[in-house]
mmCIF file of the N, C-alpha and C atoms, coordinates in Angstrom:
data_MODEL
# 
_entry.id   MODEL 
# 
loop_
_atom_site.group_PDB 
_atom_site.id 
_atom_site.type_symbol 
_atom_site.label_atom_id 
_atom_site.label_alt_id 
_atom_site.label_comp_id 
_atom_site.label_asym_id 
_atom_site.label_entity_id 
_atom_site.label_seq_id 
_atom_site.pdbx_PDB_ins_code 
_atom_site.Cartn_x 
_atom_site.Cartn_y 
_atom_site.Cartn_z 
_atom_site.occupancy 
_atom_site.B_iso_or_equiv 
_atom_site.pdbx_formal_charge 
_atom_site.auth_seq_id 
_atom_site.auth_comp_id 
_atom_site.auth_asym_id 
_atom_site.auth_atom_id 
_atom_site.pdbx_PDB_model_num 
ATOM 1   N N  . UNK A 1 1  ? -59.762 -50.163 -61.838 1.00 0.00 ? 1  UNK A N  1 
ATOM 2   C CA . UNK A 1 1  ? -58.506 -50.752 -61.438 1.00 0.00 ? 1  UNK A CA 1 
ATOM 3   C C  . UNK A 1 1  ? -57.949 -51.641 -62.542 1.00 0.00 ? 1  UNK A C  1 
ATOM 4   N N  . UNK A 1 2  ? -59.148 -52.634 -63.025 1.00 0.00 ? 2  UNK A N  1 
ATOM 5   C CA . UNK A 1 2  ? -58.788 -52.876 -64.308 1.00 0.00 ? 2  UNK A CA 1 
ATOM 6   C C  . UNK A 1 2  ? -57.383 -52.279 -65.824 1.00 0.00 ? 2  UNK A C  1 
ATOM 7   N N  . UNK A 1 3  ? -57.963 -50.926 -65.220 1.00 0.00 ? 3  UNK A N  1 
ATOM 8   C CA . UNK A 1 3  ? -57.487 -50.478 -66.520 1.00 0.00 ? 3  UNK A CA 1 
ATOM 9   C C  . UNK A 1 3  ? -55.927 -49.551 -66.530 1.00 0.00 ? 3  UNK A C  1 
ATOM 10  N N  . UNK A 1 4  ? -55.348 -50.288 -64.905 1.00 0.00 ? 4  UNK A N  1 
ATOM 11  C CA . UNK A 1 4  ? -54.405 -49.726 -64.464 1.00 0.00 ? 4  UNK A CA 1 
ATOM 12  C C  . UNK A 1 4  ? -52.893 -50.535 -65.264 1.00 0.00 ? 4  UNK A C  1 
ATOM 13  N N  . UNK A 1 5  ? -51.842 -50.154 -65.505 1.00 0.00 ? 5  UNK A N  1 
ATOM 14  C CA . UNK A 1 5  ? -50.717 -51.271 -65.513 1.00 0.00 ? 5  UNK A CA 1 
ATOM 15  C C  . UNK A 1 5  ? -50.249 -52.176 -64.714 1.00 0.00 ? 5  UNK A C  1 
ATOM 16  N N  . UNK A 1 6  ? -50.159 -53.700 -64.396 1.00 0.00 ? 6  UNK A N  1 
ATOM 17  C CA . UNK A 1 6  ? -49.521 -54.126 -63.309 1.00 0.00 ? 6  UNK A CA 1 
ATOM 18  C C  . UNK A 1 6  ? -48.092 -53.691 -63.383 1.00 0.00 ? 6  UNK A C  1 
ATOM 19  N N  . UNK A 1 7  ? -47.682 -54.260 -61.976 1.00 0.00 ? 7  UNK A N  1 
ATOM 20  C CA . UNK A 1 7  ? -46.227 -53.574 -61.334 1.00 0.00 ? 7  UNK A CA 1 
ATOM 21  C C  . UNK A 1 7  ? -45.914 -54.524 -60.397 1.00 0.00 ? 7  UNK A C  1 
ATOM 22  N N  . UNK A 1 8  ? -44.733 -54.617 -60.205 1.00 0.00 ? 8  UNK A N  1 
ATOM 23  C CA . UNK A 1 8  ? -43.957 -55.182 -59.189 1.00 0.00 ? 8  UNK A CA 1 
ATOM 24  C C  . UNK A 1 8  ? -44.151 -54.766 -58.028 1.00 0.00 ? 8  UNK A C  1 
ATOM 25  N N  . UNK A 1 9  ? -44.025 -55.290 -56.373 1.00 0.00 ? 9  UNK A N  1 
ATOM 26  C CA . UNK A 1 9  ? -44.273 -54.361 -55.545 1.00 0.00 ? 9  UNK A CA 1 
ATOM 27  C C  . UNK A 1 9  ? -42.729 -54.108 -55.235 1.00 0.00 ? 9  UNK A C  1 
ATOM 28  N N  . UNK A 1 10 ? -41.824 -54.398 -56.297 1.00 0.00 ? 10 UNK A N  1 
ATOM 29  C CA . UNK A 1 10 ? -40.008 -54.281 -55.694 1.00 0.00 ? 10 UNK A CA 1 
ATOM 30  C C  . UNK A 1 10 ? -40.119 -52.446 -56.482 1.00 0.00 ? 10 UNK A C  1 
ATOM 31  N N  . UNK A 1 11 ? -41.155 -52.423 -57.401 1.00 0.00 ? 11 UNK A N  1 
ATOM 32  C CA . UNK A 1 11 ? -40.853 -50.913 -58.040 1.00 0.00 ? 11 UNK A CA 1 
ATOM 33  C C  . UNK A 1 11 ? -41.708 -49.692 -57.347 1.00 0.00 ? 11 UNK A C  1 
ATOM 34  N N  . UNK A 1 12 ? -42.155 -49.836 -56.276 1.00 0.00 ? 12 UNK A N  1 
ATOM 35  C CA . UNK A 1 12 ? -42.403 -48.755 -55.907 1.00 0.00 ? 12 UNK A CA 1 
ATOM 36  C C  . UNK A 1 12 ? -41.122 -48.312 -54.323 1.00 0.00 ? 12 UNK A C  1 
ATOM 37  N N  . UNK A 1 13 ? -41.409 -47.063 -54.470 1.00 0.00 ? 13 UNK A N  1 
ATOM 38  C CA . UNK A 1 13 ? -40.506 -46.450 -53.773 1.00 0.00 ? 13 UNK A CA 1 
ATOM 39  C C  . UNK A 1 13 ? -41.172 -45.971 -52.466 1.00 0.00 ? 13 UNK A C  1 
ATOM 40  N N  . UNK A 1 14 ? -40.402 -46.091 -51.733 1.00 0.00 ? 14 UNK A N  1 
ATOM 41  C CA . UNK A 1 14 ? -40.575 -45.910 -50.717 1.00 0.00 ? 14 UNK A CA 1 
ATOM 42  C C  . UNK A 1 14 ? -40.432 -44.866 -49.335 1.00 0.00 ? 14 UNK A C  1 
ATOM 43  N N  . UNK A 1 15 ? -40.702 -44.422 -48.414 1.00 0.00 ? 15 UNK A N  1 
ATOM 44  C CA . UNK A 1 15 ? -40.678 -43.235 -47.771 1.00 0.00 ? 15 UNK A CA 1 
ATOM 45  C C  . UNK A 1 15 ? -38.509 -43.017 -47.627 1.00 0.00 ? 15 UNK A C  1 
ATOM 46  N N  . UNK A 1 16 ? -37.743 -44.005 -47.727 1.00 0.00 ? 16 UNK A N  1 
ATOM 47  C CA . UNK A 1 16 ? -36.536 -43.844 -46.742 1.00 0.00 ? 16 UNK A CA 1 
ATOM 48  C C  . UNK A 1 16 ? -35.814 -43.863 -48.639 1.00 0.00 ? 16 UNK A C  1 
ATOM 49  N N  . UNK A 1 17 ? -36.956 -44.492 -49.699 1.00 0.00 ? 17 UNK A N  1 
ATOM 50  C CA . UNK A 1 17 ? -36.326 -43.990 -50.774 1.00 0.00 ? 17 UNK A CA 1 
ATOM 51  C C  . UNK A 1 17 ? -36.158 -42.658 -51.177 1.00 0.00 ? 17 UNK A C  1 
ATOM 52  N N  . UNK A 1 18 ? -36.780 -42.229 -50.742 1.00 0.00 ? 18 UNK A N  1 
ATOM 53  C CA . UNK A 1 18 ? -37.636 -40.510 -50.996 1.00 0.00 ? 18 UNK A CA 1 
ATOM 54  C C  . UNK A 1 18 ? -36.473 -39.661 -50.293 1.00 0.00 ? 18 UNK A C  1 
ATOM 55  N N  . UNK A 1 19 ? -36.367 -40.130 -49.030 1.00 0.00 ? 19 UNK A N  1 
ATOM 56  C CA . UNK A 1 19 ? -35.575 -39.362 -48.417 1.00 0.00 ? 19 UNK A CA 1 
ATOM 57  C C  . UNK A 1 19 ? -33.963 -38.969 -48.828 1.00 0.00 ? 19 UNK A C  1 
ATOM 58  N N  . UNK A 1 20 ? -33.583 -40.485 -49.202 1.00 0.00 ? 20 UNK A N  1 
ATOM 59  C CA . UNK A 1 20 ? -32.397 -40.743 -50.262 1.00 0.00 ? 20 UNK A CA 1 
ATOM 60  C C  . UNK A 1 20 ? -32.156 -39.872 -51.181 1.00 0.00 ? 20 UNK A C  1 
ATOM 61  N N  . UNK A 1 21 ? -33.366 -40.250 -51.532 1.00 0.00 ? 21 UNK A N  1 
ATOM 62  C CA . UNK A 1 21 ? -33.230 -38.797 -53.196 1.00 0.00 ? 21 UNK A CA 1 
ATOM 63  C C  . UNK A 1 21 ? -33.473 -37.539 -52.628 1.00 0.00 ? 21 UNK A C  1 
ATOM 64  N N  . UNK A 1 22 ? -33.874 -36.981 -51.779 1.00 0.00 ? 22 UNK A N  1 
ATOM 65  C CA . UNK A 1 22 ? -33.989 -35.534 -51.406 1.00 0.00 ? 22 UNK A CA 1 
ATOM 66  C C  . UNK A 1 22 ? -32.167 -35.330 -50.938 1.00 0.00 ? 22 UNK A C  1 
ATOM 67  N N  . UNK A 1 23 ? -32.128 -36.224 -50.241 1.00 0.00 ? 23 UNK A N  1 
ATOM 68  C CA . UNK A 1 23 ? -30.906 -35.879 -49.634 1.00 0.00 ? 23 UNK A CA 1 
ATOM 69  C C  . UNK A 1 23 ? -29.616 -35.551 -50.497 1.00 0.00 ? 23 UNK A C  1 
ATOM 70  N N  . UNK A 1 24 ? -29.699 -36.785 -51.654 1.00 0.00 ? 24 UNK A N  1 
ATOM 71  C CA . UNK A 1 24 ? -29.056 -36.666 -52.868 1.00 0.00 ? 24 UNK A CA 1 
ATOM 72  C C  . UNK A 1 24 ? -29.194 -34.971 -53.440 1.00 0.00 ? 24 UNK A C  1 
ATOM 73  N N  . UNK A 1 25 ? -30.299 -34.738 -54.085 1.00 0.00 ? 25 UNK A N  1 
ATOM 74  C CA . UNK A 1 25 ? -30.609 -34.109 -54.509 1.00 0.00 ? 25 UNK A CA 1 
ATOM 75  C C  . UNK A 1 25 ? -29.719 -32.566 -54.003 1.00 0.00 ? 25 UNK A C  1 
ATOM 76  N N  . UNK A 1 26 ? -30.099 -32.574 -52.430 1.00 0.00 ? 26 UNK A N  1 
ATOM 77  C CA . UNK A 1 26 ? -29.915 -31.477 -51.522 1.00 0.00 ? 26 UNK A CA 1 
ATOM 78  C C  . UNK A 1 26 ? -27.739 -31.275 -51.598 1.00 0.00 ? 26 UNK A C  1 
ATOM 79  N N  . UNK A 1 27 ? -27.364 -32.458 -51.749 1.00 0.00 ? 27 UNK A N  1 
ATOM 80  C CA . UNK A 1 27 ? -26.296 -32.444 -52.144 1.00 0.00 ? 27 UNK A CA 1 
ATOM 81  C C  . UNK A 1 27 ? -25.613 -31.874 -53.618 1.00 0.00 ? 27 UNK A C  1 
ATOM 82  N N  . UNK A 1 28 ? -26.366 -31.808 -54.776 1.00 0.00 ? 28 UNK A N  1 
ATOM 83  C CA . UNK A 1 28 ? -26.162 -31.979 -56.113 1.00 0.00 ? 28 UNK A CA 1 
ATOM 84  C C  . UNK A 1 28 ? -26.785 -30.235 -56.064 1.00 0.00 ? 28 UNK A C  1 
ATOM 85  N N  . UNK A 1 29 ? -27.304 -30.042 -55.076 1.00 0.00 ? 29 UNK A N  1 
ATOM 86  C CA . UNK A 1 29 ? -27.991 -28.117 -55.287 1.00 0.00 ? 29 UNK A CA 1 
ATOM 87  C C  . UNK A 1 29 ? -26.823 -27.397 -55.152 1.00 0.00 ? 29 UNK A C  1 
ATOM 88  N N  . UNK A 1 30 ? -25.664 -28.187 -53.521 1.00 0.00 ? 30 UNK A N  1 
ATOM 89  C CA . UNK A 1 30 ? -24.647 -27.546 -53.106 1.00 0.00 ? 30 UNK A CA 1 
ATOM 90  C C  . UNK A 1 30 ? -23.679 -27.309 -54.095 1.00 0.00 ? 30 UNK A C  1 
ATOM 91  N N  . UNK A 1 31 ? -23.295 -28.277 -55.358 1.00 0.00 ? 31 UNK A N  1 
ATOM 92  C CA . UNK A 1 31 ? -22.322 -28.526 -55.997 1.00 0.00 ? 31 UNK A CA 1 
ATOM 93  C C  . UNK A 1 31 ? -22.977 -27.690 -56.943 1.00 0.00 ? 31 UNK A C  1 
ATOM 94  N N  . UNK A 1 32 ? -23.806 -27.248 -57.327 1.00 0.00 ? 32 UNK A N  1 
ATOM 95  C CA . UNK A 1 32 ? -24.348 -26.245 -58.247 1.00 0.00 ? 32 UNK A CA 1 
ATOM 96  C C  . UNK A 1 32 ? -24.236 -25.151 -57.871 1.00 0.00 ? 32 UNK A C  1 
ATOM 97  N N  . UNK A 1 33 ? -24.361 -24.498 -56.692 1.00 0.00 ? 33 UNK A N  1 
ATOM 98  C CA . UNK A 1 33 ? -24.260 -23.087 -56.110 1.00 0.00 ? 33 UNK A CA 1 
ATOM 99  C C  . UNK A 1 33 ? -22.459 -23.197 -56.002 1.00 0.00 ? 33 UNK A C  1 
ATOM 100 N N  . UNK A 1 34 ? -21.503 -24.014 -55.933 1.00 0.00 ? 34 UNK A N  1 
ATOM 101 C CA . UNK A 1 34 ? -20.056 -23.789 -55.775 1.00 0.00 ? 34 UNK A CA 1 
ATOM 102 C C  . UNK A 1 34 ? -20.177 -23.389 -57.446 1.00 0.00 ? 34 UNK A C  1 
ATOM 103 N N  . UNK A 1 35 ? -20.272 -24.600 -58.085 1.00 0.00 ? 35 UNK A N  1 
ATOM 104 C CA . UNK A 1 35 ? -19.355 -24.423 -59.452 1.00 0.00 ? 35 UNK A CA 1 
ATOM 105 C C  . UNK A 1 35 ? -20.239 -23.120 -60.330 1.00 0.00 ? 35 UNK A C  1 
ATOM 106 N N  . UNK A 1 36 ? -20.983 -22.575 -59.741 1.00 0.00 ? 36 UNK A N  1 
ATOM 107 C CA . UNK A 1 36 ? -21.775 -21.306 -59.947 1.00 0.00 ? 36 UNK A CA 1 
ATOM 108 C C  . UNK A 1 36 ? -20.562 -20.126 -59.721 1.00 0.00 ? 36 UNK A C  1 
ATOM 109 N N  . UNK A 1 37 ? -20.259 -20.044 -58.666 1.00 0.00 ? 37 UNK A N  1 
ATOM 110 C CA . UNK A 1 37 ? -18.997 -19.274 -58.183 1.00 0.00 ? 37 UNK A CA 1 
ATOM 111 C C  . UNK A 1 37 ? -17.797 -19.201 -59.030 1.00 0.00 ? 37 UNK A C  1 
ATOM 112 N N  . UNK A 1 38 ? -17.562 -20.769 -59.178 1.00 0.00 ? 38 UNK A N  1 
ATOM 113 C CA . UNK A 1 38 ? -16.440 -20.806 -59.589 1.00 0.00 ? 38 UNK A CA 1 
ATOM 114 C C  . UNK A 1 38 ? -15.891 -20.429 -61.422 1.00 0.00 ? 38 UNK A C  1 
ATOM 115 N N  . UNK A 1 39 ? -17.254 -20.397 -62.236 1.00 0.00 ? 39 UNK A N  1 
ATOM 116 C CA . UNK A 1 39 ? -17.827 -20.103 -63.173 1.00 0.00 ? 39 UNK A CA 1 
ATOM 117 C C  . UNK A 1 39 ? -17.818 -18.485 -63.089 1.00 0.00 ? 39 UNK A C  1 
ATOM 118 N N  . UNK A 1 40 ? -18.270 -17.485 -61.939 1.00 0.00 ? 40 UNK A N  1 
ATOM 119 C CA . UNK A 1 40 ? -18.225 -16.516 -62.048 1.00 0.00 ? 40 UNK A CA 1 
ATOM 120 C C  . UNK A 1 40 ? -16.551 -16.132 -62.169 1.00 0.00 ? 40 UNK A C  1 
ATOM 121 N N  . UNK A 1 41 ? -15.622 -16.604 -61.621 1.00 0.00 ? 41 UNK A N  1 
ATOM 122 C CA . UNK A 1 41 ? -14.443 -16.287 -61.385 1.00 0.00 ? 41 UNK A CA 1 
ATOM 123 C C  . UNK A 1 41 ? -13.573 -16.499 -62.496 1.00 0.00 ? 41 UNK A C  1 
ATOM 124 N N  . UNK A 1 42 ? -14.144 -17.493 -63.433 1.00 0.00 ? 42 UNK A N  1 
ATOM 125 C CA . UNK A 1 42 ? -13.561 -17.596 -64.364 1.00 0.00 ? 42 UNK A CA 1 
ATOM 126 C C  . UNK A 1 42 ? -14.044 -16.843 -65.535 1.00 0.00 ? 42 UNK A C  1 
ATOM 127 N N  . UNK A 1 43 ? -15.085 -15.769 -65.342 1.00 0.00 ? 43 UNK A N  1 
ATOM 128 C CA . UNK A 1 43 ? -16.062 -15.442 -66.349 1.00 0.00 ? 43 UNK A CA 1 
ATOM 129 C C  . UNK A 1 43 ? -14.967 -13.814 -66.395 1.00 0.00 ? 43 UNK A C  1 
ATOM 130 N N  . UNK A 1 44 ? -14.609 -13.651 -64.819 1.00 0.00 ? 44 UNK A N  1 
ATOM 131 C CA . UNK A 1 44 ? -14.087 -12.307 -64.791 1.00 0.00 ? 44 UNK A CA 1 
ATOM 132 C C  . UNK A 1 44 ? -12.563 -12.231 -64.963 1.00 0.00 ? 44 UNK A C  1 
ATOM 133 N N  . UNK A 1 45 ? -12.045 -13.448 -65.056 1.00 0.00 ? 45 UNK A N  1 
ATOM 134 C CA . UNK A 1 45 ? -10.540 -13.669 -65.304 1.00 0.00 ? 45 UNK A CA 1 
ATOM 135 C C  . UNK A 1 45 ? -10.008 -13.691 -66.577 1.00 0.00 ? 45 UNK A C  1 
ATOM 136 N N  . UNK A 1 46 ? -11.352 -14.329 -67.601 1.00 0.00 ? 46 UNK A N  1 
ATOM 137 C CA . UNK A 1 46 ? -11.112 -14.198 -69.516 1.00 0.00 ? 46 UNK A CA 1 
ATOM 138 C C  . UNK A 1 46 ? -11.363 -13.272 -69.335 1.00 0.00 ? 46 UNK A C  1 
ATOM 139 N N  . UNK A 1 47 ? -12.425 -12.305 -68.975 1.00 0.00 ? 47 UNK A N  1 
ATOM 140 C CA . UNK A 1 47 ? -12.572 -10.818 -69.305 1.00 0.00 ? 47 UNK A CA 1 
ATOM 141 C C  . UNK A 1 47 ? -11.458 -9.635  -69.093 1.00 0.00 ? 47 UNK A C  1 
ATOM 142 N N  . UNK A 1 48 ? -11.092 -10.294 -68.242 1.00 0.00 ? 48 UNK A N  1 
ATOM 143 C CA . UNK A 1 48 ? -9.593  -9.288  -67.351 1.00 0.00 ? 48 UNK A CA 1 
ATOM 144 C C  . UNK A 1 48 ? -8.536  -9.619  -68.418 1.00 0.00 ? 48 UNK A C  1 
ATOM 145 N N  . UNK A 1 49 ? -8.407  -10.980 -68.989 1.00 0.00 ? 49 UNK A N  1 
ATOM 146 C CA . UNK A 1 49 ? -7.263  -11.295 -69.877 1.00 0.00 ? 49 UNK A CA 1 
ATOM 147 C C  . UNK A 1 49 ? -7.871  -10.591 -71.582 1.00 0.00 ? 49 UNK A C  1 
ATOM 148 N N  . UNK A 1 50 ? -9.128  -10.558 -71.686 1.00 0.00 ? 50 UNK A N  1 
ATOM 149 C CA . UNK A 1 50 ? -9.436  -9.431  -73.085 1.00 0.00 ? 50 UNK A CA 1 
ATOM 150 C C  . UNK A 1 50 ? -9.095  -8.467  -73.184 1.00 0.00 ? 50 UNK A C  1 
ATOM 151 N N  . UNK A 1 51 ? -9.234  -7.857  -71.655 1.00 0.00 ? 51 UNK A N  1 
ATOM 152 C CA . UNK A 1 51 ? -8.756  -6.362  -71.648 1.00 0.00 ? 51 UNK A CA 1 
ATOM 153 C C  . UNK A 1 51 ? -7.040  -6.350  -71.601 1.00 0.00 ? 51 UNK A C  1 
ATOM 154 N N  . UNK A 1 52 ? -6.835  -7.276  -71.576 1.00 0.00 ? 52 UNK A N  1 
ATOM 155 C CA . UNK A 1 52 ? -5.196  -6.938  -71.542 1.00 0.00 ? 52 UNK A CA 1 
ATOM 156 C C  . UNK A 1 52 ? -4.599  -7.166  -72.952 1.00 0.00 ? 52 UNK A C  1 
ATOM 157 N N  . UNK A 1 53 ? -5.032  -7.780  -73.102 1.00 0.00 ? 53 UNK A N  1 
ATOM 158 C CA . UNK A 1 53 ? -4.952  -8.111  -74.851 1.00 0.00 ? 53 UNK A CA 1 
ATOM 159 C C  . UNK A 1 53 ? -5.083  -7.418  -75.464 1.00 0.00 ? 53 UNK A C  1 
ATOM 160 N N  . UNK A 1 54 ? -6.433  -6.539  -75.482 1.00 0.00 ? 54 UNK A N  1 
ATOM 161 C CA . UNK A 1 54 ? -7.095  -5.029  -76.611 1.00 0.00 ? 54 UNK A CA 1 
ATOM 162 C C  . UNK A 1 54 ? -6.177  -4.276  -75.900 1.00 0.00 ? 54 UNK A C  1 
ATOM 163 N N  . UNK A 1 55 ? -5.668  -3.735  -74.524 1.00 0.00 ? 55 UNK A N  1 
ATOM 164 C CA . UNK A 1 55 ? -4.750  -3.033  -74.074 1.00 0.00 ? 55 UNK A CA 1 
ATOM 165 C C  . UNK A 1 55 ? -3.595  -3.017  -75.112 1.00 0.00 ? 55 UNK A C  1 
ATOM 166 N N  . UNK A 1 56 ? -2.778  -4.210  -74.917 1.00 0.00 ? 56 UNK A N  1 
ATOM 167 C CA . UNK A 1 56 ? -1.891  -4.409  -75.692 1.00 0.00 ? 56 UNK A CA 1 
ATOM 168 C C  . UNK A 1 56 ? -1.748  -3.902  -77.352 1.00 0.00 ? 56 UNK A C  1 
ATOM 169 N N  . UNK A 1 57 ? -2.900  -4.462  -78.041 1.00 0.00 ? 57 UNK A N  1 
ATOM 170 C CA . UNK A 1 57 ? -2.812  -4.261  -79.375 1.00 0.00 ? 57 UNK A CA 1 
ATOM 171 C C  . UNK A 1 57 ? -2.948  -2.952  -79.619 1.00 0.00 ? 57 UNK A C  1 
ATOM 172 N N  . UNK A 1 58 ? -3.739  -2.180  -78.180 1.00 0.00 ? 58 UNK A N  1 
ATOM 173 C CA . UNK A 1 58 ? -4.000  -0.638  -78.851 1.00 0.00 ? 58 UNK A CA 1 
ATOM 174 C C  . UNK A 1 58 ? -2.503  -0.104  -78.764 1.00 0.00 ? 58 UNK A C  1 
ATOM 175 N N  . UNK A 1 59 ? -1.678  -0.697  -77.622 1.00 0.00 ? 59 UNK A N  1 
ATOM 176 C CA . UNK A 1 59 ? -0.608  0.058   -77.586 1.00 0.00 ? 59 UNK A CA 1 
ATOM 177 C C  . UNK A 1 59 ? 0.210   0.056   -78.755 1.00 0.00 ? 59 UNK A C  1 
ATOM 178 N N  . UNK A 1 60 ? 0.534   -1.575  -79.463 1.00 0.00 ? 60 UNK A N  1 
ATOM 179 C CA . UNK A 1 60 ? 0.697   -1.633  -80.143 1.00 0.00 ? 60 UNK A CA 1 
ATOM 180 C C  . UNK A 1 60 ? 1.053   -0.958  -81.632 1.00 0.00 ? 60 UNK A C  1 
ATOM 181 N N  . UNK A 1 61 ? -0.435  -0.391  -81.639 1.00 0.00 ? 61 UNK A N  1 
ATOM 182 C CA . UNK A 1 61 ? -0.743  0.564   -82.580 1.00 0.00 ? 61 UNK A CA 1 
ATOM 183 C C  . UNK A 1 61 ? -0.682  1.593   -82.825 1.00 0.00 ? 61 UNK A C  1 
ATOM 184 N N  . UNK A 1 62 ? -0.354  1.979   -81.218 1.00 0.00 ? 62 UNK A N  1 
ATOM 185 C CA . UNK A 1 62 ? -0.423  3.456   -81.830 1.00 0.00 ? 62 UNK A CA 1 
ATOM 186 C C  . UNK A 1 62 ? 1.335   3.639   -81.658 1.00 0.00 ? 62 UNK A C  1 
ATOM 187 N N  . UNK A 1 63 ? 2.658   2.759   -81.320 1.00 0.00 ? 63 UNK A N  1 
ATOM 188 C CA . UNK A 1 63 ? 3.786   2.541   -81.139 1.00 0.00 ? 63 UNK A CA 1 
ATOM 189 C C  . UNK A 1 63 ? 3.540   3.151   -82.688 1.00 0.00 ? 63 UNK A C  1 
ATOM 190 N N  . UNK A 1 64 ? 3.083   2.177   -83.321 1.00 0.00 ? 64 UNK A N  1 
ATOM 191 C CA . UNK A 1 64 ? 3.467   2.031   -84.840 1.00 0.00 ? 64 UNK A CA 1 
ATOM 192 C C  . UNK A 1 64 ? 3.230   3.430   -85.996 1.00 0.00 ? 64 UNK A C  1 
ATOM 193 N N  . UNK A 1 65 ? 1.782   3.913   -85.426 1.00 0.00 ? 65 UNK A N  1 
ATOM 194 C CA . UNK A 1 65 ? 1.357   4.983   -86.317 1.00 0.00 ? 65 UNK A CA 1 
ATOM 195 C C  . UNK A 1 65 ? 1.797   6.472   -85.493 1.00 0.00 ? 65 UNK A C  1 
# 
């Protein structure tokens, strides 16, 4: 025991701390599974705007040649 660090007894945590942070936590999972989504939607909306773009330039090109 000796060879332990002392501590405050204000720094240990406690069962209704625990719960706090799960709960937290359980909140911060939800906001990860949205902006997951919302990340997909934007992943397929630049892609949709590439293809309109290379669309474009091919038309472009071949207007020209």
């Amino acid at each position: 025991m000796a060879a332990l660090p002392t501590f405050e007894i204000i720094d240990l945590a406690t069962k209704t701390d625990l719960a706090l942070l799960g709960s937290r936590m359980d909140r911060l999972e939800g906001a990860m599974v949205g902006l997951g989504s919302r990340l997909d939607r934007l992943f397929l909306t630049l892609t949709a705007g590439l293809f309109v773009i290379v669309a474009a330039m091919v038309g472009m090109f071949l207007t020209v040649v």
